[in-house]
C-alpha positions, 0 to 999 in steps of 0.5 A: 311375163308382159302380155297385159291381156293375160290373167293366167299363164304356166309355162312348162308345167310338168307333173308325174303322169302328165305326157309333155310339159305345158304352157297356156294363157287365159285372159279375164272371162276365158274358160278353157276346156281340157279333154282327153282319155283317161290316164293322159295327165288331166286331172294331175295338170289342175292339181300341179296348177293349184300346187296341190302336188309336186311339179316343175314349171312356173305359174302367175297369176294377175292380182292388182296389177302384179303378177303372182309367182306360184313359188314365191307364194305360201300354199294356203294363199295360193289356193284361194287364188287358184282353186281346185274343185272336183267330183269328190268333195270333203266334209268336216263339220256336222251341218253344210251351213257350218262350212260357209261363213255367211248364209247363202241366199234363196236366189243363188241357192235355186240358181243351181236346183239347190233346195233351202233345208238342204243349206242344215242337213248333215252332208251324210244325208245329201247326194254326191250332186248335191255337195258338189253344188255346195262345194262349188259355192263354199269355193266361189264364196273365197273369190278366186281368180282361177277355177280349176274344174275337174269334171265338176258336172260328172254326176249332174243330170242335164238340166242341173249341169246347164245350171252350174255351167250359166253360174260358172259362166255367170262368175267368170264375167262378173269377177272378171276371172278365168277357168280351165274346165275338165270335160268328157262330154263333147257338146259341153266342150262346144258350149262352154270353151272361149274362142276354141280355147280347147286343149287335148291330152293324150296319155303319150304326149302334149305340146304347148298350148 
């Protein structure tokens, strides 16, 4: 717990369907990519790292200088820390405007293919790519400093995936925080993994990374 380049680090994460527990750092702007086949622990990995289910090992975050214990730290805060976003999203309000504390701008909205009367639609009437968009934004607008992205492009076509991956990119740089992205998609892995920060899982087994 002394290396000052870190910004995120787990050691010896382990949650039922995972093979072998993991260790893993990343540093401010760092994007790490996890693939492997279906049933190898991936997605229960980022929902151990968010503390979203029930797991052993410890994870700390840096925030002003000091380092977060996961343990120490009630859930909810954590979470805007650490935040989980995947393919399936929750709405519990009758508009999309209504789940974000102030409006979104033109720009940011068009950045991701997003269209303005979309930002007073009842979720109902968007398409799963389309509240995946505004899922990711209502999460970005909390400032997290660990992106937990589970397959986050999966229902995108290519153009609006590009766009996404620049705003994740984009994000990382700009508040100097980090990510873990879950992808299938080869070409993604290579476009986006920082410095061959790539890890593999496998439905057996995993080492230390």
């Amino acid at each position: 717990m002394t290396n000052p380049t870190s910004l995120f680090k787990t050691k010896s994460i382990y949650a039922s369907g995972m093979g072998n527990p993991i260790s893993l750092r990343l540093s401010a702007g760092q994007i790490g990519m996890i693939s492997g086949e279906s049933g190898s622990g991936k997605s229960q990995f980022l929902k151990a790292l968010a503390d979203l289910i029930e797991h052993q090992g410890e994870t700390f975050v840096l925030d002003n200088q000091a380092w977060l214990d996961q343990r120490k730290i009630l859930p909810a805060h954590w979470r805007k820390k650490v935040m989980y976003f995947s393919a399936e999203t929750a709405w519990w309000l009758d508009k999309i405007s209504a789940h974000f504390n102030e409006p979104l701008s033109d720009e940011t909205l068009s950045a991701i293919g997003l269209e303005r009367r979309l930002f007073e639609q009842n979720p109902d009437q968007l398409s799963s790519g389309e509240k995946q968009r505004f899922a990711l934004l209502r999460g970005l607008a909390y400032q997290p400093t660990v992106l937990l992205l589970d397959e986050i492009t999966a229902n995108l076509d290519p153009k609006t995936e590009q766009q996404v991956e620049q705003l994740i990119q984009d994000y990382v740089q700009q508040h100097q925080a980090c990510a873990l992205w879950i992808s299938h998609d080869p070409q993604q892995q290579t476009r986006l993994a920082s410095s061959a920060l790539h890890w593999q899982f496998s439905a057996t087994a995993e080492g230390d990374a």
